[in-house]
N, C-alpha and C positions, 0 to 999 in steps of 0.2 A: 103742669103744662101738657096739654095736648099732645106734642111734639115728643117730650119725652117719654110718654105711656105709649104712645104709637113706635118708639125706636125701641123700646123694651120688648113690647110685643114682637117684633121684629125678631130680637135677641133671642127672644123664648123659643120661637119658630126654628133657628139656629142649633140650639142646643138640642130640641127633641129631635131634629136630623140627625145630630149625634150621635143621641144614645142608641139608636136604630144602629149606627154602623159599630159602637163600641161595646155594646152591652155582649156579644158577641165571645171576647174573648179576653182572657185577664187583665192585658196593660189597659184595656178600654175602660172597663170598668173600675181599674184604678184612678184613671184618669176620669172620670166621670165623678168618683168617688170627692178628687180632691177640688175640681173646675165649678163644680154646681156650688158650692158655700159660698166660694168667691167673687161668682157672678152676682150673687147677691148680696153681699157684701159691697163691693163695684156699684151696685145700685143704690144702696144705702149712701154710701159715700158722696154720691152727685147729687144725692138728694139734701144733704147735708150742706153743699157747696153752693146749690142754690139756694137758699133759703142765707145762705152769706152774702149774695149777688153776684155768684161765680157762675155761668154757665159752663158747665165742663161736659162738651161730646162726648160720647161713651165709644166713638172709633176714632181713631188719626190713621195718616197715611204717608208711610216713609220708605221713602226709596231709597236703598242700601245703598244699592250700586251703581256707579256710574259709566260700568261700562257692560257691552252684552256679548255674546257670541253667533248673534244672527243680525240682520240690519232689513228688517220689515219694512215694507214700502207704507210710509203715511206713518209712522210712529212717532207719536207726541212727545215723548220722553228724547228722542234728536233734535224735534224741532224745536222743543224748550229749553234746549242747552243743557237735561239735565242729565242725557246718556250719549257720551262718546263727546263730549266737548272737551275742547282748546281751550279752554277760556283760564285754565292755570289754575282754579280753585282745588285743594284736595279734596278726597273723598274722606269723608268725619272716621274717626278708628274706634275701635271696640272701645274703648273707656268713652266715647266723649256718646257714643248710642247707649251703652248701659246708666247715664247718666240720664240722659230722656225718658229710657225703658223708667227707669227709677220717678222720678216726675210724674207718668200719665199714670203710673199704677198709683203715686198716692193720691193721686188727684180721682180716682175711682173710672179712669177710662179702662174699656173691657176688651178691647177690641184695636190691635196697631196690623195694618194691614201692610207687610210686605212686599214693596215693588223696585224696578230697576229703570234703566240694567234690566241687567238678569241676576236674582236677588242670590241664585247658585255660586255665582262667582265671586258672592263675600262668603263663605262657608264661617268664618268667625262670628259673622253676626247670625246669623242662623243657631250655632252653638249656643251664642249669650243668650239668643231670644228662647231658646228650649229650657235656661235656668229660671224663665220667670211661669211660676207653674200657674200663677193665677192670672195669666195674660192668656187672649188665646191670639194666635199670629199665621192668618191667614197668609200665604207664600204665592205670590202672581208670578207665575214660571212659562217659560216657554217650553218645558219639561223635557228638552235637547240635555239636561244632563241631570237626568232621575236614574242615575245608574244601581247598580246594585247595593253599594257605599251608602249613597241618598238615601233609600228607600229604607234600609235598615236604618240610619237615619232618624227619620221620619215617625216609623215604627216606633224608637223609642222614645220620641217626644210627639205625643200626641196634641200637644197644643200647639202642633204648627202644621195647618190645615194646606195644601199644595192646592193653588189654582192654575190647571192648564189651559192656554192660551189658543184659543182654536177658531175657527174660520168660516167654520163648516166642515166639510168632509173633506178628503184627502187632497182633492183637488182645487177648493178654494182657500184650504190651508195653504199650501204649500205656495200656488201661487205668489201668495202675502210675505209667507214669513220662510222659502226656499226648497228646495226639490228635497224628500225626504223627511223633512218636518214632521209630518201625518204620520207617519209608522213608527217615529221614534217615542210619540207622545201616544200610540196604541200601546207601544210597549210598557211604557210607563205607567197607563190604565189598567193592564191585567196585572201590571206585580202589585199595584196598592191595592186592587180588590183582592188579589189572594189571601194577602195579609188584615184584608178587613180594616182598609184605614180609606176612611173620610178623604172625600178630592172633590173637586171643584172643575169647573170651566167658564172662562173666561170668554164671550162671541163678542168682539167686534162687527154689529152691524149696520150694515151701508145699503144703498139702493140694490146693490148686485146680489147678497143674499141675506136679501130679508125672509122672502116666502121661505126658502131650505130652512134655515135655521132655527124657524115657530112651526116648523110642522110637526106633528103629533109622533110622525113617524121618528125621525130626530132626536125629540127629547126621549121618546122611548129608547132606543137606541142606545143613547148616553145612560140611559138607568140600568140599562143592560150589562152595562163597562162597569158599572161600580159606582156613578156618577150620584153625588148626593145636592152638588148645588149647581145653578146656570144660571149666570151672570147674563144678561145680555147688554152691554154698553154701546152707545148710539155714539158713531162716526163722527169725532170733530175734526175741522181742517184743519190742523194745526200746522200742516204740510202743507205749503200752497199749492193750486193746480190739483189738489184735490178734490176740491169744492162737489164736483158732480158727484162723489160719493156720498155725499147727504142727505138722514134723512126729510123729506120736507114732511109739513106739519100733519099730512092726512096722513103719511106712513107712522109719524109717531105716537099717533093718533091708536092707528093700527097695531101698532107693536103692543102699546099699552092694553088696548082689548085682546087683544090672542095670548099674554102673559095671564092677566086675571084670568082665563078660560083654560089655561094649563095649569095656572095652581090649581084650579079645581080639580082636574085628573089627574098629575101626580103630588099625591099629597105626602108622601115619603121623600119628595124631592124639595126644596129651595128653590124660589125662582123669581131672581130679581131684576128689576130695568130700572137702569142709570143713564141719564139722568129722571128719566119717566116715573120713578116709582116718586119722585122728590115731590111729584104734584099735588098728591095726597097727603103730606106732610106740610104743605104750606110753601112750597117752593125752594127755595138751592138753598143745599144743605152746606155749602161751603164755609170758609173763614169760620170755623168753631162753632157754627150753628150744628153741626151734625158731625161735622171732622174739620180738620185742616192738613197741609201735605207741607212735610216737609222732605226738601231733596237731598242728594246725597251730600252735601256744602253744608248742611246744616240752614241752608233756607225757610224760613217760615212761610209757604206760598198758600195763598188762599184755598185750590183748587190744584190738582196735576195740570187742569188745562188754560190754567189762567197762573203760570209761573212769574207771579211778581210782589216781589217780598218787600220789605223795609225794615225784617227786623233775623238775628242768626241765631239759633239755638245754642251756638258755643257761646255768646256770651249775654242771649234773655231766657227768661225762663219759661214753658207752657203759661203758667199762670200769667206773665207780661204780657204773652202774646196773646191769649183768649181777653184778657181786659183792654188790648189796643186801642185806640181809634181807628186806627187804620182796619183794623178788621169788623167794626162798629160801622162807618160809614160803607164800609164794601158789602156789610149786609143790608146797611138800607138801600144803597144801591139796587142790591138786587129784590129788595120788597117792593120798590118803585117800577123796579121793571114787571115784574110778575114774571109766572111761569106760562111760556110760551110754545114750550116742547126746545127740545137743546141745552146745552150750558149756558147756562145766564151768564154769568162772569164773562166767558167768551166771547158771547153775544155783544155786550156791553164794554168790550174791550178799550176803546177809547176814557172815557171816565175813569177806566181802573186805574190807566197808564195817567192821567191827569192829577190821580192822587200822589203820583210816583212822583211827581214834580218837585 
């Protein structure tokens, strides 16, 4: 498939980021030593499970925690019920994650992406995720608590990649996510560069700073700090009264050509747009076409921004949930819709919620 040689590629892209920042210095290249058989192996395995009629994503996406230590204006993960909610559900405990972690690895997925909450505030699942050596576990952090602890951490598990959560510069950080923010996630960028460990950033962007954010000057900037990958994710409302922070279709338009023109000048860097890179891929990567989210309840939910489940991880298995109907029709769903610029899922909201019936 298409789909799956363009998400390898993608993979490949990943790893020689990598080795740029670990070749470096010993645990790097141990870790590089033992991570590269396994990503290919991980690919052999999917290949294997297609060729069964399994399609099995090579990422997922689970949010630890359910709860955070900042409370960012317009944050999906409150308005989805799945950080800082009442709603009485527990948050799943170290055995009942290590049994999932168990699942995607045999199942040949490479890649479970870390989010919250604030993924800092399970520290036990962070430990289990650094036992699984052939996984790599990118860590979405507001980096409010990459203390000294952390960062050593960190250090000795190199396959759990920290993505910091950032705005812009100090002052349309801070804005967003509270006074001080910015200096405490600087801090955090020179101790991982010092030690020569892989980091990430995380842009939330909106009409307010789009231009700052894709300036040349910027991602330089971030490359400067140590910065090996830049996320750019595009504004959903999921917050209502939001809305004007969206982009409309000429800026995503926009976004997507100034990314392709910065990969080309930093080519030592990562740089990806979600939902925008999904276009060249054939449209939303959601519901096990390319991942699926599950939250910290153990929810199987198609997308973070389309939080609506029908099946629980404590008691289906990955393999249930990527054969579903429900996540079959959610994808045709979204091939019927096409890609339009934004989250499909979201977009198409009603329909989703009609399945839920």
């Amino acid at each position: 498939m298409n789909l799956n040689i363009m998400m390898d590629q993608g993979m490949t892209q990943i790893m020689k980021t990598a080795g740029r920042f670990y070749m470096s210095n010993a645990k790097g290249r141990a870790f590089l030593k033992c991570i590269l058989p396994e990503m290919a192996k991980s690919t052999a395995i999917r290949k294997q499970q297609e060729k069964k009629g399994l399609h099995v994503p090579p990422f997922l996406i689970a949010s630890i925690a359910s709860q955070c230590n900042l409370r960012c204006a317009g944050c999906y993960a409150r308005a989805g019920g799945g950080c800082g909610s009442t709603i009485g559900k527990a948050d799943l405990d170290t055995l009942q994650w290590g049994k999932i972690f168990d699942q995607a690895s045999e199942l040949g997925t490479a890649f479970i992406l870390l989010a919250g909450g604030e993924p800092f505030l399970r520290r036990d699942i962070l430990e289990l995720a650094g036992e699984y050596p052939n996984l790599i576990f990118p860590v979405f952090t507001n980096g409010t608590m990459l203390n000294d602890d952390a960062v050593e951490f960190l250090d000795q598990h190199r396959n759990l990649i920290p993505i910091l959560s950032i705005e812009g510069n100090a002052e349309e950080t801070d804005s967003r996510r509270g006074s001080g923010t910015y200096d405490q996630i600087e801090s955090a960028m020179a101790a991982l560069k010092k030690r020569h460990i892989l980091f990430g950033v995380s842009i939330t962007v909106t009409k307010e700073n789009l231009k700052l954010v894709t300036e040349y000057k910027f991602l330089s900037s971030l490359e400067n700090k140590g910065c090996g990958v830049a996320l750019y994710v595009e504004y959903v409302p999921a917050e209502a009264g939001t809305e004007h922070l969206v982009l409309d279709i000429g800026e995503i338009k926009l976004l997507q050509k100034i990314c392709c023109e910065r990969k080309k000048s930093f080519r030592r860097m990562v740089i990806l747009s979600f939902p925008g890179d999904e276009e060249e891929m054939g449209g939303c990567l959601a519901s096990g076409r390319g991942f699926f989210h599950i939250n910290p309840y153990g929810d199987a939910e198609p997308c973070p921004f389309s939080p609506h489940a029908k099946q629980n991880l404590t008691s289906d298995s990955i393999e249930d949930v990527l054969r579903s109907q429900y996540f079959a029709d959610l994808r045709e769903i979204a091939a019927i819709a096409g890609n339009h610029g934004g989250c499909t899922l979201f977009d198409q909201k009603e329909q989703v919620e009609r399945l839920m019936a």
